[in-house]
C-alpha positions, 0 to 999 in steps of 0.5 A: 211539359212538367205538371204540378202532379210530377213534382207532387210525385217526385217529393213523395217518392224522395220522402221531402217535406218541401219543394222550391221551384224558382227560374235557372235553377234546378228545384230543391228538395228538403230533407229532415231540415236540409234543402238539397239541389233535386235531380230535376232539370230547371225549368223556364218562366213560362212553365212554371207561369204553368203550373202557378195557373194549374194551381190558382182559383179565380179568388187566389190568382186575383190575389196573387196579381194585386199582391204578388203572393199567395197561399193555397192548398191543394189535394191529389187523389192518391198523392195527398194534400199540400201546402203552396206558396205562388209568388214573384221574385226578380219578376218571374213565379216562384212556388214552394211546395209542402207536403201536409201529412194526411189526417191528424196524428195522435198527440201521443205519437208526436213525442211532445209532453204531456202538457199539450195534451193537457192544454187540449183538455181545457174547457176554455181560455187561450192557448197559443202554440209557438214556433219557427216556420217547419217547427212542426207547429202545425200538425201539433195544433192539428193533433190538439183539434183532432183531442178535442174531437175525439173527447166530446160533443162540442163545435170546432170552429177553425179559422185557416189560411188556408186549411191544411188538415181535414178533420172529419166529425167525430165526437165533435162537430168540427166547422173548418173555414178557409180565408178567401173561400169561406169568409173574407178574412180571420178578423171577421171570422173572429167576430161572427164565432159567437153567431156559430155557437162555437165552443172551440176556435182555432186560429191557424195564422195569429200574427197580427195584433188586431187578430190577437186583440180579437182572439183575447176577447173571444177567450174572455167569453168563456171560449177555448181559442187555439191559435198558432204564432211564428214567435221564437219561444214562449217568452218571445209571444208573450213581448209580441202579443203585448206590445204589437198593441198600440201603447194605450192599449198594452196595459188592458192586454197584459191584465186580460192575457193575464186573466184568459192565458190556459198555456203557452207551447213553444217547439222547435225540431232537433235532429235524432241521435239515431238519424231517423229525422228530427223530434219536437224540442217544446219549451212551455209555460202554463196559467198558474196564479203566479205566472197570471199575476208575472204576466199582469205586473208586466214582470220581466223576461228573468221572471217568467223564465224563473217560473218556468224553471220551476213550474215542472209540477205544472207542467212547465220546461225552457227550452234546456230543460226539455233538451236534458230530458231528451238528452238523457233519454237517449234521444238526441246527441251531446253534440246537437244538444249543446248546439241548440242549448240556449245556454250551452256551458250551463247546459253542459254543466248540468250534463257532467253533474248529473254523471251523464259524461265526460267533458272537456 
C-alpha cells in the first residue's frame, strides 16, 4: 500500500511544487505553474482514507470531520517539510500536497525589489504582502521574518495556519505559534501579543475582516505586524481591508490604515524568458503622506494607481511597471509580458517608444 513518504519522495524527485491526489484518478504533479497527470497509478478510497490518517493529529482529524477540511504541516527527515490540505469531495478524501522549501531564502535571492527589503526594516506600522495562491507570498513573507531576524534583538511572534517555515533564533528571538496546536485561533493569538512583549507580529493567514481590525490595532500600538492576503493587487487589499468592515466601521478603518499602513507588496509569478521556472512579478505601494492622506479620504482606484506610478522614488511600481523593467532586463519575454501586462496596448506602447522592438 502507498505511503505518505513515497509521494513525498516521487514530488522531490520530479522537482513539483504541489501534488493532488483525489479517487480515479492518477495524482498530478505541478511544475513551474503547470499541473501534469503524474505517472502514478490511482488510487482507491480506501488508501488514501490511509494516508489522510497517517497524516492527522487528534486536534486536525477532529477538525477534519466536523468541517471536512484541513490544513497541516508536515516534516520528513531527509525529505523535508510540506504543506497539506485533507478534504472531501464528492464523499470521498482528497489531499494536496506542497512542498515548502526548507529554511527561509535571503530577500536578495528572491529577485523581488528592493522595497521588500525596505518594508522589512520598519520599526513598526503594517505591512501586508499580497497575492494569489502559489504566487510565492509565503517564502516572501519568510525571507522578511528571517531580515528582521538577522538584523537585531527583538521578539518575533508569528500567528500560522499552520507553520510552514522554521525560523531558528538568530539576532531575534522568534516565538512561531500554529492555530489548533499553539493557541485556539489567530484572533485570540492576536489579542494576548501584547502579554508576550512582541515587537514584531506576523500573521501567515489574514483573510477575515475581524482578523484585520485586530492586526490595525495591534500596528497603532507602535508594533510592526506583517501579514499575508489572497487579494489580487495592492489596490484590491486596500477595497478588501475597508469595506469587509461593517458600514459603520469603515470610515474609522480608513483613517487608522491611513495612519499604520508602512506598505503594501502585491507578487504574482511570471514565466522566465530562458525557461529556467518562473520570477516574482511585485507591484507595490508605500505610506508616503500623500498615499495616507488618498487612503483616509477614501480616494478612488485612479488615484492611488496614479501615485503609484509615480511614487518610484518611493519605491512604488504597478504591476506594468515592474514587468518593463523585468522585460527590458532581459528577464521575461515580449510574448509573456503582453500576456500578463494589465494594459497590454499601453504596455506595448511603451515597448516601441523605449526602442526596445518592433511591433506590429
Amino acid at each position: 500500500m502507498t505511503q505518505v513518504v513515497d509521494l513525498l519522495q516521487y514530488l522531490l524527485e520530479e522537482r513539483g511544487s504541489d501534488l493532488l491526489v483525489k479517487v480515479a484518478s492518477p495524482p498530478a504533479i505541478r511544475r513551474n505553474g503547470k499541473l501534469e497527470r503524474s505517472t502514478l497509478d490511482p488510487l482507491e478510497p480506501t488508501e488514501i482514507e490511509a494516508l489522510a490518517a497517517e497524516l492527522l493529529t487528534p486536534i486536525k482529524a477532529a477538525e477534519f470531520t466536523d468541517t471536512g477540511e484541513t490544513d497541516l504541516a508536515h516534516s520528513v527527515p531527509g525529505l523535508g517539510r510540506f504543506r497539506v490540505n485533507v478534504y472531501r469531495q464528492r464523499g470521498s478524501v482528497s489531499l494536496a500536497i506542497r512542498r515548502v522549501v526548507p529554511g527561509a531564502p535571503a530577500i536578495a535571492d528572491l529577485g523581488v525589489p528592493g522595497v521588500v527589503g525596505d518594508l522589512a526594516a520598519q520599526r513598526d506600522g503594517l505591512v501586508i504582502v499580497s497575492g494569489p495562491a502559489a504566487s510565492g507570498k509565503t517564502t516572501t513573507a519568510a525571507a522578511m521574518i528571517d531580515h528582521i531576524n538577522a538584523s537585531e534583538p527583538r521578539h518575533i511572534v508569528t500567528i500560522e495556519d499552520p507553520i510552514e517555515v522554521l525560523h531558528a533564533d538568530r539576532a531575534a528571538l522568534v516565538s512561531q505559534r500554529e492555530v489548533g496546536a499553539d493557541t485556539a485561533d489567530t484572533i485570540d493569538a492576536l489579542r494576548r501579543v501584547a502579554r508576550q512583549d512582541a515587537d514584531v507580529i506576523y500573521i501567515s493567514d489574514m483573510n477575515d475582516p475581524e482578523v484585520v481590525a485586530e492586526a490595525l490595532g495591534v500596528a497603532a500600538a507602535g508594533r510592526l505586524v506583517l501579514g499575508v492576503m489572497d487579494t489580487l493587487s495592492v489596490i484590491d487589499t486596500l477595497s478588501w481591508i475597508v469595506e469587509r468592515q461593517p458600514p459603520h466601521a469603515q470610515e474609522h478603518t480608513r483613517h487608522l490604515l491611513a495612519r499604520v499602513l508602512r506598505g503594501i507588496v502585491c507578487q504574482r509569478l511570471v514565466e522566465r524568458a530562458d525557461g529556467r521556472g518562473r520570477v516574482a512579478l511585485v507591484e507595490s505601494l508605500t505610506g508616503t503622506p500623500k498615499v495616507r492622506d488618498a487612503i483616509a479620504g477614501g480616494s478612488d482606484a485612479a488615484v492611488l494607481e496614479r501615485l503609484m506610478t509615480e511614487g518610484d522614488y518611493h519605491g512604488m511600481a504597478t504591476f506594468d511597471q515592474a514587468l518593463f523593467r523585468l522585460f527590458s532586463e532581459d528577464v521575461v519575454a515580449l510574448e509573456e509580458a503582453l500576456t500578463r501586462a494589465a494594459h497590454p496596448e499601453d504596455f506595448r506602447i511603451a515597448v516601441q517608444q523605449a526602442g526596445l522592438a518592433t511591433l506590429h
